[in-house]
CHARMM-style PDB file with segment names, atoms N, HN, CA, C and O in Angstrom:
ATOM      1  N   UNK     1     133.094  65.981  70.364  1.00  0.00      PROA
ATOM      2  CA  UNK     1     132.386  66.659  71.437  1.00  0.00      PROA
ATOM      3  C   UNK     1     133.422  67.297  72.362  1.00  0.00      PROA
ATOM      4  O   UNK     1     134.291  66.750  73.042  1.00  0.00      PROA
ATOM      5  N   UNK     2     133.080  68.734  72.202  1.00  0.00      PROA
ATOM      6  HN  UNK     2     132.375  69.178  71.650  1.00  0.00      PROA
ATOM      7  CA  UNK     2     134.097  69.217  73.698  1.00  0.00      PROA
ATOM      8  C   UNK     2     134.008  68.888  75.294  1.00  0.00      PROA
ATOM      9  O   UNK     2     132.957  68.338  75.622  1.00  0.00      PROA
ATOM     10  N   UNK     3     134.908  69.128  76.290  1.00  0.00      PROA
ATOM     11  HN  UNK     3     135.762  69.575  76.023  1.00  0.00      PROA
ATOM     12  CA  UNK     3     135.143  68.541  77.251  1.00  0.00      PROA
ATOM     13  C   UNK     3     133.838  69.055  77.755  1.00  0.00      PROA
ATOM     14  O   UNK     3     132.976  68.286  78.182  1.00  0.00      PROA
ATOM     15  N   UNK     4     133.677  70.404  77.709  1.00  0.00      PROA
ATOM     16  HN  UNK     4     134.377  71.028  77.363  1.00  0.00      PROA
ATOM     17  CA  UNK     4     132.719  70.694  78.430  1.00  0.00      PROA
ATOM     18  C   UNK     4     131.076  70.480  78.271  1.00  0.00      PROA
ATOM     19  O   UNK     4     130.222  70.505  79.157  1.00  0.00      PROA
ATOM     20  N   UNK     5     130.926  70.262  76.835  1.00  0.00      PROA
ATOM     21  HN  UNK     5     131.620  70.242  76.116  1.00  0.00      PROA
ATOM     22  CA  UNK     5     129.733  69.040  76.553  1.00  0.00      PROA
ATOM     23  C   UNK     5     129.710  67.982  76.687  1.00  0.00      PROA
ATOM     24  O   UNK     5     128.600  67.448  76.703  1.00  0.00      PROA
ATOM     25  N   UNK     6     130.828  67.213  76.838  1.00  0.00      PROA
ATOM     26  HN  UNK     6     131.729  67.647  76.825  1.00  0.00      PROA
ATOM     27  CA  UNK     6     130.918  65.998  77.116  1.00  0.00      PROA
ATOM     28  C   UNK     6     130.477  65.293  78.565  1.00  0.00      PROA
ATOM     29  O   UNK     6     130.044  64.149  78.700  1.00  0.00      PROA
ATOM     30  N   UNK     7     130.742  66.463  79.801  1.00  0.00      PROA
ATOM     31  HN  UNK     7     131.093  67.393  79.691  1.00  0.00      PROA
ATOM     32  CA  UNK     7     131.054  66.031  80.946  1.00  0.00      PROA
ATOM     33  C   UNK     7     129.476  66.738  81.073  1.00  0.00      PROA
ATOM     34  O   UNK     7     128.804  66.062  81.852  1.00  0.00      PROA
ATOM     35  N   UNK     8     128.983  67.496  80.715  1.00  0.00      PROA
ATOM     36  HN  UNK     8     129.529  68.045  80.083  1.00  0.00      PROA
ATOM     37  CA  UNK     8     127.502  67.972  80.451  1.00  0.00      PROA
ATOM     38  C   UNK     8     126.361  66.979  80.210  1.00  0.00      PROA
ATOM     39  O   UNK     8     125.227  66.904  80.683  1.00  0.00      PROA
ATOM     40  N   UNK     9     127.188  66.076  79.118  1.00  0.00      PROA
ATOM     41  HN  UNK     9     128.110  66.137  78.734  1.00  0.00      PROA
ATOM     42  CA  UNK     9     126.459  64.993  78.624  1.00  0.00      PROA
ATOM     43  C   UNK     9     126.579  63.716  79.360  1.00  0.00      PROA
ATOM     44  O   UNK     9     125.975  62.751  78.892  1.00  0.00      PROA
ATOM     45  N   UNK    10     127.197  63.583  80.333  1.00  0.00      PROA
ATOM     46  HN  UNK    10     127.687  64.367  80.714  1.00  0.00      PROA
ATOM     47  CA  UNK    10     127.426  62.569  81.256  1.00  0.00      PROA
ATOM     48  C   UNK    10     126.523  62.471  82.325  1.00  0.00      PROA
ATOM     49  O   UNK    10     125.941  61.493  82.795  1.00  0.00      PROA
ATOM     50  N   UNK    11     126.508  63.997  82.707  1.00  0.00      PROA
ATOM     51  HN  UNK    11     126.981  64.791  82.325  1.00  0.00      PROA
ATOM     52  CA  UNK    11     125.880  64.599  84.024  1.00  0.00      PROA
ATOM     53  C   UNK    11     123.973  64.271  83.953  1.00  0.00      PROA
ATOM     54  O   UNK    11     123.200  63.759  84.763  1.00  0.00      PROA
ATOM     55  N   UNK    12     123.766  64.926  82.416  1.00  0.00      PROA
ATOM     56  HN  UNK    12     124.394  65.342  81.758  1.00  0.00      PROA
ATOM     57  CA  UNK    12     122.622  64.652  82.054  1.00  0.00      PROA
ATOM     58  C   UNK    12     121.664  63.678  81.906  1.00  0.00      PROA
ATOM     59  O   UNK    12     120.435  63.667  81.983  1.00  0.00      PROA
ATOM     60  N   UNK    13     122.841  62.549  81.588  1.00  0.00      PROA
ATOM     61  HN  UNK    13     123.839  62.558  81.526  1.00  0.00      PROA
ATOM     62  CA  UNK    13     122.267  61.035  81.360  1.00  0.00      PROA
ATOM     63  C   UNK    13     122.416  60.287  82.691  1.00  0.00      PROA
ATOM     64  O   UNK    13     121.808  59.228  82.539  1.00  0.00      PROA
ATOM     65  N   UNK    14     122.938  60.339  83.922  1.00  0.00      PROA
ATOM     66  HN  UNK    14     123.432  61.200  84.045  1.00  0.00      PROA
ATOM     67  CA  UNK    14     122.909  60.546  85.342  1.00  0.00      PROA
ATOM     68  C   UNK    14     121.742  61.247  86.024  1.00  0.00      PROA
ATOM     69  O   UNK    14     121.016  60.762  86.891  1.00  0.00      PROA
ATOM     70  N   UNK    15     121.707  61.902  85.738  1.00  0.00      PROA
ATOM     71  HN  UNK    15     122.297  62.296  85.033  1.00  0.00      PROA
ATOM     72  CA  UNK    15     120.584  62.978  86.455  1.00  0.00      PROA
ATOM     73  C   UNK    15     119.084  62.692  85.899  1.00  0.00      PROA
ATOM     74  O   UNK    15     117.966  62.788  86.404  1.00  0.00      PROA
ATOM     75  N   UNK    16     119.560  62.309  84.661  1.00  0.00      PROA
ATOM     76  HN  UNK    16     120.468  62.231  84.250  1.00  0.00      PROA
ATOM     77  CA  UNK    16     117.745  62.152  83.627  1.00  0.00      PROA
ATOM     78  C   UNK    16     117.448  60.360  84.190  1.00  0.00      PROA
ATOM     79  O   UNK    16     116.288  60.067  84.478  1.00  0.00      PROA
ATOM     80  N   UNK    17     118.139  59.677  84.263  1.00  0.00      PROA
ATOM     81  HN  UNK    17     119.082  59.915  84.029  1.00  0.00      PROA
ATOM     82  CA  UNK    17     118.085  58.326  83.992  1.00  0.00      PROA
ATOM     83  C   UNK    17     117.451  58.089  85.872  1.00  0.00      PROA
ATOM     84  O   UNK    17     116.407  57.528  86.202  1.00  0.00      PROA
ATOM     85  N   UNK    18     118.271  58.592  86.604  1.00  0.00      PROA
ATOM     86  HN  UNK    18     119.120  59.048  86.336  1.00  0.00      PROA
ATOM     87  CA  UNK    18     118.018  58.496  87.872  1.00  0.00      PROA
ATOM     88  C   UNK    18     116.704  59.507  88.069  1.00  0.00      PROA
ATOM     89  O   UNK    18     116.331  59.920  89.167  1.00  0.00      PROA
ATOM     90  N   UNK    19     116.107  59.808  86.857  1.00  0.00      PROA
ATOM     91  HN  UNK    19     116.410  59.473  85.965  1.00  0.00      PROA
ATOM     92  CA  UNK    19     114.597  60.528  87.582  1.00  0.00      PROA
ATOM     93  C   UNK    19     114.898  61.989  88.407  1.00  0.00      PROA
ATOM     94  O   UNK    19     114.099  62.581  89.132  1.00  0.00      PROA
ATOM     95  N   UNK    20     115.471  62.154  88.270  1.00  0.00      PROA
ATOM     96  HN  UNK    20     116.120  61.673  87.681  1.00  0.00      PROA
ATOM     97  CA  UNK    20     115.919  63.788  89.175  1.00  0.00      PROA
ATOM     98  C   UNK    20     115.314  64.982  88.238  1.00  0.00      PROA
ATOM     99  O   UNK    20     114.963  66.032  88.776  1.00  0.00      PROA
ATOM    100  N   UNK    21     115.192  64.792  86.736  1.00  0.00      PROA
ATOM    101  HN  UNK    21     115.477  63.939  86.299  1.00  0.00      PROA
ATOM    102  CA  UNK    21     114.959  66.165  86.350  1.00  0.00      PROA
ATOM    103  C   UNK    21     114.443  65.314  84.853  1.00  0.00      PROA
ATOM    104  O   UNK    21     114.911  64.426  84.140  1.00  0.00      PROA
ATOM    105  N   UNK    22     113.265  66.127  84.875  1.00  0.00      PROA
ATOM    106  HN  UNK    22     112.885  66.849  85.454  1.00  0.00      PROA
ATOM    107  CA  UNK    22     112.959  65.966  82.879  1.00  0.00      PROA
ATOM    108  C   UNK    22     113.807  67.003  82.272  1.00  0.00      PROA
ATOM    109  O   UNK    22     114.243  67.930  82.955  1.00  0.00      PROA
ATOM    110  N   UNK    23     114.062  66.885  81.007  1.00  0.00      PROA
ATOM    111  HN  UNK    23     113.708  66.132  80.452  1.00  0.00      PROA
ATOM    112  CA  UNK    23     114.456  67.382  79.730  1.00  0.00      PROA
ATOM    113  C   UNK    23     113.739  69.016  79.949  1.00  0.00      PROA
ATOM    114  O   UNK    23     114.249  70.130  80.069  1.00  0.00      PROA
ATOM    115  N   UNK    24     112.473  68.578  79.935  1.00  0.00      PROA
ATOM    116  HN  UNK    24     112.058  67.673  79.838  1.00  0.00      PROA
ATOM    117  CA  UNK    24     111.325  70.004  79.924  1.00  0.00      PROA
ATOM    118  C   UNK    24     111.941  71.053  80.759  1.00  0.00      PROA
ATOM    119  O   UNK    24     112.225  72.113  80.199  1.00  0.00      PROA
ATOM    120  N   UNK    25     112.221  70.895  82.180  1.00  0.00      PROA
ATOM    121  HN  UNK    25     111.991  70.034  82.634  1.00  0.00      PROA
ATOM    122  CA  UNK    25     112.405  71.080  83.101  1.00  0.00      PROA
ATOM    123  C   UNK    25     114.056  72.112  83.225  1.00  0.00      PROA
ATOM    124  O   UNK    25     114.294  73.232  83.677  1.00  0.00      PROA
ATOM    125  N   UNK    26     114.720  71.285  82.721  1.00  0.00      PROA
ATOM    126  HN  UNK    26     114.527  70.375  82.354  1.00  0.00      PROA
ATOM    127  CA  UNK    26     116.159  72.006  82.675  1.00  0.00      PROA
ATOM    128  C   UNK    26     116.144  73.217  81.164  1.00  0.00      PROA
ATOM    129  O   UNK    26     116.767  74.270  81.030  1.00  0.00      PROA
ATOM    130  N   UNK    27     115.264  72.590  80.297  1.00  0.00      PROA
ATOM    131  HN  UNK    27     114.758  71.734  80.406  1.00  0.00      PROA
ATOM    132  CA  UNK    27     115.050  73.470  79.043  1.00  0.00      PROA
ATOM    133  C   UNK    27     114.356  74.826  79.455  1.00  0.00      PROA
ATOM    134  O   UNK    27     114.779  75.895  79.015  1.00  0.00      PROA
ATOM    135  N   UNK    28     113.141  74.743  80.422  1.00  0.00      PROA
ATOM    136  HN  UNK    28     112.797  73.874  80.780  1.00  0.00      PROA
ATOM    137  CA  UNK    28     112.978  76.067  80.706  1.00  0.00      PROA
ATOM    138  C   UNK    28     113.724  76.940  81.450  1.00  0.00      PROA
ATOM    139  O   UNK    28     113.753  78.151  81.229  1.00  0.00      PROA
ATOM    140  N   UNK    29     114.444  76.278  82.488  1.00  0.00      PROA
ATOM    141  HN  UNK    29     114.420  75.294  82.667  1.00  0.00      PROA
ATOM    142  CA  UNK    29     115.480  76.763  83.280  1.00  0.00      PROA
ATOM    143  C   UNK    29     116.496  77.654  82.321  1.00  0.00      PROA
ATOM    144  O   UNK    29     116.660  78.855  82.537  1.00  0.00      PROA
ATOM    145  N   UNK    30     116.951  77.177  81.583  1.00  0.00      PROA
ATOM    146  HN  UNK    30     116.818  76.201  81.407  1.00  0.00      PROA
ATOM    147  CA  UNK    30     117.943  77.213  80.237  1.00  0.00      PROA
ATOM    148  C   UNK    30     117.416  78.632  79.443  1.00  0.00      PROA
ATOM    149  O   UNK    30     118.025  79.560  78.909  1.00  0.00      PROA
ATOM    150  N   UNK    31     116.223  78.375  79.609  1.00  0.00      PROA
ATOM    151  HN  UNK    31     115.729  77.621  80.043  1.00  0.00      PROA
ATOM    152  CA  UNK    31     115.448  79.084  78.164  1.00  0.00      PROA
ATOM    153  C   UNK    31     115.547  78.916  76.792  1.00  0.00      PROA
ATOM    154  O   UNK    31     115.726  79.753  75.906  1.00  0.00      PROA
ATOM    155  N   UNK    32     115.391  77.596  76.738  1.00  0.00      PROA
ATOM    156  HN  UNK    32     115.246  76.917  77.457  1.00  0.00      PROA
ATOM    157  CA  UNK    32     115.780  76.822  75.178  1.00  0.00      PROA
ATOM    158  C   UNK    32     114.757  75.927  74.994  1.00  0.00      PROA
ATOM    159  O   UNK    32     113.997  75.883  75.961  1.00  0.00      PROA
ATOM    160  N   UNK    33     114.457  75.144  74.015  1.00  0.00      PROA
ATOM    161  HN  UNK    33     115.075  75.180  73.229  1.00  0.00      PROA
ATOM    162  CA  UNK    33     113.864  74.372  73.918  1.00  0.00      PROA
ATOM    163  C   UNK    33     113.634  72.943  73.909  1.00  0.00      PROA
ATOM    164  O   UNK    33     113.836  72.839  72.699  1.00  0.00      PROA
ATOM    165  N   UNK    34     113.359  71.674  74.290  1.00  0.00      PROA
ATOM    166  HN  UNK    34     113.194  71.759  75.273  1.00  0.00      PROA
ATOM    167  CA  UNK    34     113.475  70.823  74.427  1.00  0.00      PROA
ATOM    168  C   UNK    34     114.488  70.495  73.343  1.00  0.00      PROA
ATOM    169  O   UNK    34     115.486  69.824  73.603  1.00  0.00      PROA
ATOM    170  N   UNK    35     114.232  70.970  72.119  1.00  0.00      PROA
ATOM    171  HN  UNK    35     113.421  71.515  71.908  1.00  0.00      PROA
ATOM    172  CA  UNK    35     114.317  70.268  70.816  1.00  0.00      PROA
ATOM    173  C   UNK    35     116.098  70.292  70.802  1.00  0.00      PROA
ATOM    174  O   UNK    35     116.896  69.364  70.672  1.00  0.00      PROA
ATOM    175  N   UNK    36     116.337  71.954  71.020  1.00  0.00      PROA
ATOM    176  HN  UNK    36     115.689  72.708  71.127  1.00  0.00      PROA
ATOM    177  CA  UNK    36     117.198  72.371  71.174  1.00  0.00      PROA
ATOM    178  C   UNK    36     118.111  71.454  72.383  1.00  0.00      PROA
ATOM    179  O   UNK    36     119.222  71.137  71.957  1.00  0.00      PROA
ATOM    180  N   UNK    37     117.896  71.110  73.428  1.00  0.00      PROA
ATOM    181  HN  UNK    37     116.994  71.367  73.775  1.00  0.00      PROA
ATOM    182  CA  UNK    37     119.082  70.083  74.180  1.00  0.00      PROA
ATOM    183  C   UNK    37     118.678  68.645  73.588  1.00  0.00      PROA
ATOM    184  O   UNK    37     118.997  67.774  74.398  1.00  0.00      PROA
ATOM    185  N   UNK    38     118.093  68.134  72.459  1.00  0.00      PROA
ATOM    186  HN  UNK    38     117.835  68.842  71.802  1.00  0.00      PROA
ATOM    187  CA  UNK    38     118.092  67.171  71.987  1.00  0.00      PROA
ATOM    188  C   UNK    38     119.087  67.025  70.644  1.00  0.00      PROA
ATOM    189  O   UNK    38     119.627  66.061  70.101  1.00  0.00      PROA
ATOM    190  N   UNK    39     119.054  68.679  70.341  1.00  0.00      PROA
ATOM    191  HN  UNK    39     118.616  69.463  70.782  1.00  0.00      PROA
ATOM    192  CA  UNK    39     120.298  68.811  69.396  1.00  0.00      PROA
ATOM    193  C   UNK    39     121.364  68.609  70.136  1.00  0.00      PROA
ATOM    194  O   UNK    39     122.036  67.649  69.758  1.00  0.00      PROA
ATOM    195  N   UNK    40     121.786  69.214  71.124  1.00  0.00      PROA
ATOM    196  HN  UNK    40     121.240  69.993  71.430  1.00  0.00      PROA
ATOM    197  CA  UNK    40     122.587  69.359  71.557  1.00  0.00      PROA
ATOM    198  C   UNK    40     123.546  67.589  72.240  1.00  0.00      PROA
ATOM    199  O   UNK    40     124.717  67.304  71.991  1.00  0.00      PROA
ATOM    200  N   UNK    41     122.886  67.019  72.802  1.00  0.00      PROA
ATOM    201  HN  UNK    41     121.935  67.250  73.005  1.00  0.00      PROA
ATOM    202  CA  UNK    41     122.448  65.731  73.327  1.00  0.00      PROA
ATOM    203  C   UNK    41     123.223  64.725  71.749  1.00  0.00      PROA
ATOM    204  O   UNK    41     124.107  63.869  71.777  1.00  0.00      PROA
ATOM    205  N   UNK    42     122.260  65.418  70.238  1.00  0.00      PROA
ATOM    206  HN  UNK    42     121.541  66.113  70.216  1.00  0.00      PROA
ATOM    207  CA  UNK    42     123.239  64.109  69.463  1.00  0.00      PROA
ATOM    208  C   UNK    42     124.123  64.533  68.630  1.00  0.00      PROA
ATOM    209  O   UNK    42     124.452  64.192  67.494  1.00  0.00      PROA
ATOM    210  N   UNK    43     124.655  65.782  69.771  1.00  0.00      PROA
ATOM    211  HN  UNK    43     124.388  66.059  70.694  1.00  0.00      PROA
ATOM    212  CA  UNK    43     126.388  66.665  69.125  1.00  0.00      PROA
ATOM    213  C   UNK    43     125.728  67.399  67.480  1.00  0.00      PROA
ATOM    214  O   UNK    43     126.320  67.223  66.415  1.00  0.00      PROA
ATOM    215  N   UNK    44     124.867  67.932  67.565  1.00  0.00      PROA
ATOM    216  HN  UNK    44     124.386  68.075  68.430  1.00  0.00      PROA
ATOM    217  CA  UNK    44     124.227  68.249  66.154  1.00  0.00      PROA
ATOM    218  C   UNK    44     124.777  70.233  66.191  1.00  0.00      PROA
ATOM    219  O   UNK    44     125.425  70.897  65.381  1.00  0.00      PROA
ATOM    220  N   UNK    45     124.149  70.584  67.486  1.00  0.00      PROA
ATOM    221  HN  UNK    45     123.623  70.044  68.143  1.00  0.00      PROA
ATOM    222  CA  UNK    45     124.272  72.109  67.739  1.00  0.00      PROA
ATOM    223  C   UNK    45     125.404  71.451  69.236  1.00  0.00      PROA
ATOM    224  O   UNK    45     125.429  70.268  69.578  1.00  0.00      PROA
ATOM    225  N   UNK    46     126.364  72.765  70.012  1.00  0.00      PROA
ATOM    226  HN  UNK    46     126.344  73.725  69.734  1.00  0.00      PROA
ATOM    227  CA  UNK    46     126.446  73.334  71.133  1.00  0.00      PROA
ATOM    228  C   UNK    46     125.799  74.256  71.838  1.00  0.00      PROA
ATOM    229  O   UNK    46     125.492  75.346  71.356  1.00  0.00      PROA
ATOM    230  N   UNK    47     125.565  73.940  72.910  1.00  0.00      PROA
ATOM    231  HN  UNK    47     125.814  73.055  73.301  1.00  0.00      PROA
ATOM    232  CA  UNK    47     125.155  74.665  73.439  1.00  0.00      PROA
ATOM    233  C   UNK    47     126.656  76.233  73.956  1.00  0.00      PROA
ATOM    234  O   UNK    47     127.870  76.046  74.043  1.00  0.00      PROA
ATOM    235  N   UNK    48     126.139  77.149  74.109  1.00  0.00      PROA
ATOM    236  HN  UNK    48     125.153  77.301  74.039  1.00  0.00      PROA
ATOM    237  CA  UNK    48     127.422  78.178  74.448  1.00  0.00      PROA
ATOM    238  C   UNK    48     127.754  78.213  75.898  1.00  0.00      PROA
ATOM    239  O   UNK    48     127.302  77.396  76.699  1.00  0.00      PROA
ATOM    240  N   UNK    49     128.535  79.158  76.198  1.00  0.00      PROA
ATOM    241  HN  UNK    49     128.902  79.822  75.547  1.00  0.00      PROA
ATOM    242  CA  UNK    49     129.099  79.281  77.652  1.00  0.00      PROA
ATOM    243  C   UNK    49     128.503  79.622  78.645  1.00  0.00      PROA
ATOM    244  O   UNK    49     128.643  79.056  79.729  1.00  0.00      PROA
ATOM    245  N   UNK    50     127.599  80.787  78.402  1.00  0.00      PROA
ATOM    246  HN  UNK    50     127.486  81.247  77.521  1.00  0.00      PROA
ATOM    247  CA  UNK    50     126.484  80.805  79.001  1.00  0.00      PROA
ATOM    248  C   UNK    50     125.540  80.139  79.778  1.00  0.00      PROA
ATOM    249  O   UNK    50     125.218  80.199  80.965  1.00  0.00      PROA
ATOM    250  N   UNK    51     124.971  79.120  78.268  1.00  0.00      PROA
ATOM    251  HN  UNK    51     125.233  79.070  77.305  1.00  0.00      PROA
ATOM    252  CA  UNK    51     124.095  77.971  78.710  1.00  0.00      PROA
ATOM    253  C   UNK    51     124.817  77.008  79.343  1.00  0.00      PROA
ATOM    254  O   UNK    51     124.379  76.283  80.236  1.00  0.00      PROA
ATOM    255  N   UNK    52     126.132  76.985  78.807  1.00  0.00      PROA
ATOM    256  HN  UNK    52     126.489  77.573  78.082  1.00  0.00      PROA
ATOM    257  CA  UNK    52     126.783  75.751  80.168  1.00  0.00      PROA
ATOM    258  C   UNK    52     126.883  76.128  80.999  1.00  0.00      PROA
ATOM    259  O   UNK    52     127.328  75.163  81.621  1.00  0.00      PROA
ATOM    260  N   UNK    53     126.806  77.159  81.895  1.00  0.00      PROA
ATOM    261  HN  UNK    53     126.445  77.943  81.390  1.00  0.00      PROA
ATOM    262  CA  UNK    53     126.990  77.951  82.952  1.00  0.00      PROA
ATOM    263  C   UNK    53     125.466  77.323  83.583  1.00  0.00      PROA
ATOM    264  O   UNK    53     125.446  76.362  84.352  1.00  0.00      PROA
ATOM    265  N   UNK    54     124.425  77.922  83.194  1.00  0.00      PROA
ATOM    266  HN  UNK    54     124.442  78.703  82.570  1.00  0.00      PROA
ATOM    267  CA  UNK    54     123.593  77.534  83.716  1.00  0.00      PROA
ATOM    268  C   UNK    54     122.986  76.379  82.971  1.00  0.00      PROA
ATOM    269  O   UNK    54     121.806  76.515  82.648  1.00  0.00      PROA
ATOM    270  N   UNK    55     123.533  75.387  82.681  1.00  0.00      PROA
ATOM    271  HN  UNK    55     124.491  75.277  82.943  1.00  0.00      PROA
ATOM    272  CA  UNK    55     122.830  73.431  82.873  1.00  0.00      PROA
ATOM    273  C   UNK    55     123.579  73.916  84.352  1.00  0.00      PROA
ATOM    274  O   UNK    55     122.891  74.033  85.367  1.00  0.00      PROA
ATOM    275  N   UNK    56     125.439  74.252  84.365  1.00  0.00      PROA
ATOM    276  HN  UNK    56     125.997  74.157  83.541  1.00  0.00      PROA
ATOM    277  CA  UNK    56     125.927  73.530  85.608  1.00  0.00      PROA
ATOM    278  C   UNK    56     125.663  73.887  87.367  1.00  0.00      PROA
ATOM    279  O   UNK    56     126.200  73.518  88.411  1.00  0.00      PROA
ATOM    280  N   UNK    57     124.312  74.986  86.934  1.00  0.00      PROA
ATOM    281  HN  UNK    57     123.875  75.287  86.085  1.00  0.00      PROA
ATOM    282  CA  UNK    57     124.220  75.572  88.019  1.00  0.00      PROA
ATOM    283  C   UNK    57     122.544  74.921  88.428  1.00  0.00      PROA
ATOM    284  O   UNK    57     121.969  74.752  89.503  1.00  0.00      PROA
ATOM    285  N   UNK    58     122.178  74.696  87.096  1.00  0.00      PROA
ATOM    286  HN  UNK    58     122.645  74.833  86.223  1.00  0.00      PROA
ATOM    287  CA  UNK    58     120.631  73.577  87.532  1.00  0.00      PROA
ATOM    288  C   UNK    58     121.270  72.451  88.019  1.00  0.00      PROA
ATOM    289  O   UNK    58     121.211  72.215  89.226  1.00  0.00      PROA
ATOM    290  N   UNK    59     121.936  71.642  87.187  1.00  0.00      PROA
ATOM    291  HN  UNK    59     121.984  71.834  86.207  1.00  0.00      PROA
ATOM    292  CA  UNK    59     122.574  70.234  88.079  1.00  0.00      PROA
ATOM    293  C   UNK    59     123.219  70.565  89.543  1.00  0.00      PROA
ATOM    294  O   UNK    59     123.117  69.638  90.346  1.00  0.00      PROA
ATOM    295  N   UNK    60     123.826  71.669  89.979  1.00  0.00      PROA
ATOM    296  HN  UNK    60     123.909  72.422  89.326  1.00  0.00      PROA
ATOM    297  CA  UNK    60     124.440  71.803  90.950  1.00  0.00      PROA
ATOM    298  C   UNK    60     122.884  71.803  92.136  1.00  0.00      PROA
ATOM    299  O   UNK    60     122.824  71.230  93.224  1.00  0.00      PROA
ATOM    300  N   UNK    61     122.019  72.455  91.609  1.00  0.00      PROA
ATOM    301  HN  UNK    61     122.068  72.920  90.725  1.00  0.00      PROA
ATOM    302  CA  UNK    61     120.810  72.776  92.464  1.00  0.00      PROA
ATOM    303  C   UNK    61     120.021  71.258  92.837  1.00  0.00      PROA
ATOM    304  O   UNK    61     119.682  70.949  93.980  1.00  0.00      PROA
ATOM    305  N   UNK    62     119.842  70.523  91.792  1.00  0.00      PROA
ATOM    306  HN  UNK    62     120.117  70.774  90.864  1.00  0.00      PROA
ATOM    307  CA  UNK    62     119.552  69.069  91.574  1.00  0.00      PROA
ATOM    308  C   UNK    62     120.508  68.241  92.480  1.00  0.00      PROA
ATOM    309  O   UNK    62     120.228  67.079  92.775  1.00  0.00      PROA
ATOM    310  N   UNK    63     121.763  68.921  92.962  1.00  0.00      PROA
ATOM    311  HN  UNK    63     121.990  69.864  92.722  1.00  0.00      PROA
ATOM    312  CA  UNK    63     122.575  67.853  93.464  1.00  0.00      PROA
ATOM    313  C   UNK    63     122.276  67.976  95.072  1.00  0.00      PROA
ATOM    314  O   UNK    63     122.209  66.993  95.809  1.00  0.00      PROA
ATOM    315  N   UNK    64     122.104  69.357  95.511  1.00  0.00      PROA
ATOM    316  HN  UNK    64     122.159  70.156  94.911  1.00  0.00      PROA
ATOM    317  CA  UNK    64     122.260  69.513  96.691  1.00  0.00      PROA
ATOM    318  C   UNK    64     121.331  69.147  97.299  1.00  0.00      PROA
ATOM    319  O   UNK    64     120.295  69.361  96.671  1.00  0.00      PROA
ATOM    320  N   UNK    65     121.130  68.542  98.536  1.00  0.00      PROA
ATOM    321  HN  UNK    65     121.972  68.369  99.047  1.00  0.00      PROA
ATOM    322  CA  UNK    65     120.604  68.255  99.797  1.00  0.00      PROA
ATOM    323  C   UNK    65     118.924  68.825  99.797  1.00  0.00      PROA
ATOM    324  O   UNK    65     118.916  69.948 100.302  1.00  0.00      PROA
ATOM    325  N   UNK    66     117.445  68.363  99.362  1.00  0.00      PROA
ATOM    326  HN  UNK    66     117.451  67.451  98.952  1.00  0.00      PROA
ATOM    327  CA  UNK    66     116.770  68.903 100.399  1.00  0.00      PROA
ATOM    328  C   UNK    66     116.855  69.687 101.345  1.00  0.00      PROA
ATOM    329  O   UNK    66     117.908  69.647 101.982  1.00  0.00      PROA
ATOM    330  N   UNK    67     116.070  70.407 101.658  1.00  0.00      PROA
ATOM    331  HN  UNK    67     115.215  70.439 101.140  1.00  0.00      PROA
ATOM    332  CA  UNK    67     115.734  70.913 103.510  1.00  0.00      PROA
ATOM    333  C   UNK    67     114.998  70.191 103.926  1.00  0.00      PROA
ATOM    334  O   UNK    67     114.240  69.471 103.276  1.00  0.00      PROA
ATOM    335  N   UNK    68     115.132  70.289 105.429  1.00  0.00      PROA
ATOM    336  HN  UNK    68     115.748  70.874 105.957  1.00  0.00      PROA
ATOM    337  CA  UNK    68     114.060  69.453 105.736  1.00  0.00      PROA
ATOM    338  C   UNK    68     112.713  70.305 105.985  1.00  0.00      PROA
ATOM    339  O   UNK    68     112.558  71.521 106.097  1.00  0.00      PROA
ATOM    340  N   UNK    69     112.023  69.504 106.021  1.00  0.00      PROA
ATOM    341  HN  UNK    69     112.149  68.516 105.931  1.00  0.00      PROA
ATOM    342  CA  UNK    69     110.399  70.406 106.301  1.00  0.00      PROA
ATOM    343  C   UNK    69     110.105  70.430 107.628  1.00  0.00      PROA
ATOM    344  OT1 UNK    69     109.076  70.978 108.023  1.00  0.00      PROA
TER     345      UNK     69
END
Protein backbone atom coordinates (compact mmCIF):
# COMPACT_ATOMS: atom_id res chain seq x y z
CA UNK A 1 0.00 0.00 0.00
CA UNK A 2 1.33 3.47 -0.86
CA UNK A 3 2.00 6.18 1.68
CA UNK A 4 -0.63 8.04 0.46
CA UNK A 5 -3.31 5.23 0.73
CA UNK A 6 -2.07 4.18 3.62
CA UNK A 7 -2.37 7.39 5.69
CA UNK A 8 -5.93 7.62 3.70
CA UNK A 9 -6.63 4.35 5.16
CA UNK A 10 -5.86 5.33 8.66
CA UNK A 11 -7.80 8.55 8.43
CA UNK A 12 -10.81 6.56 7.22
CA UNK A 13 -10.93 3.97 9.86
CA UNK A 14 -10.73 7.08 12.46
CA UNK A 15 -13.26 9.06 10.97
CA UNK A 16 -15.73 5.93 10.04
CA UNK A 17 -15.27 4.18 13.45
CA UNK A 18 -15.78 7.49 15.43
CA UNK A 19 -19.23 7.95 13.48
CA UNK A 20 -18.24 11.21 11.66
CA UNK A 21 -18.97 10.05 8.10
CA UNK A 22 -20.55 6.82 6.31
CA UNK A 23 -18.77 5.16 3.45
CA UNK A 24 -22.01 6.38 1.28
CA UNK A 25 -21.34 9.73 2.14
CA UNK A 26 -17.61 10.33 1.23
CA UNK A 27 -18.36 7.98 -2.01
CA UNK A 28 -20.71 10.53 -3.33
CA UNK A 29 -18.55 13.34 -2.43
CA UNK A 30 -15.78 11.36 -4.41
CA UNK A 31 -18.10 10.36 -7.17
CA UNK A 32 -17.34 6.69 -6.91
CA UNK A 33 -18.99 4.08 -5.59
CA UNK A 34 -19.29 2.52 -2.36
CA UNK A 35 -18.02 -0.68 -3.84
CA UNK A 36 -15.29 1.11 -5.33
CA UNK A 37 -13.66 2.57 -1.72
CA UNK A 38 -14.27 -0.95 -0.51
CA UNK A 39 -11.86 -1.95 -3.24
CA UNK A 40 -9.86 0.42 -2.46
CA UNK A 41 -10.04 -0.11 1.54
CA UNK A 42 -8.75 -4.11 0.81
CA UNK A 43 -5.69 -2.62 -1.43
CA UNK A 44 -7.57 -4.48 -4.44
CA UNK A 45 -7.87 -1.05 -6.80
CA UNK A 46 -6.14 2.69 -5.91
CA UNK A 47 -7.74 5.18 -5.80
CA UNK A 48 -5.76 8.20 -8.13
CA UNK A 49 -4.50 11.66 -7.25
CA UNK A 50 -7.31 13.30 -7.86
CA UNK A 51 -9.53 11.23 -5.71
CA UNK A 52 -6.94 11.54 -2.99
CA UNK A 53 -7.14 15.08 -3.30
CA UNK A 54 -10.58 15.08 -2.62
CA UNK A 55 -11.07 12.06 0.33
CA UNK A 56 -8.31 14.74 1.82
CA UNK A 57 -10.36 17.66 1.39
CA UNK A 58 -13.79 15.74 2.69
CA UNK A 59 -11.78 14.60 5.84
CA UNK A 60 -10.32 18.06 6.15
CA UNK A 61 -14.13 19.42 6.06
CA UNK A 62 -15.12 16.51 8.65
CA UNK A 63 -12.29 17.77 10.78
CA UNK A 64 -13.04 21.32 11.14
CA UNK A 65 -14.98 23.01 13.85
CA UNK A 66 -18.88 23.41 13.53
CA UNK A 67 -20.35 26.97 13.53
CA UNK A 68 -22.20 27.82 15.92
CA UNK A 69 -25.94 28.38 15.33
Amino acid sequence: MDKNLEEWYELHKFHFYSGSYETKDLAEFIGVSERTIQRWLKDKTKPNDKQLAKIRKYLEKQESPKEAI
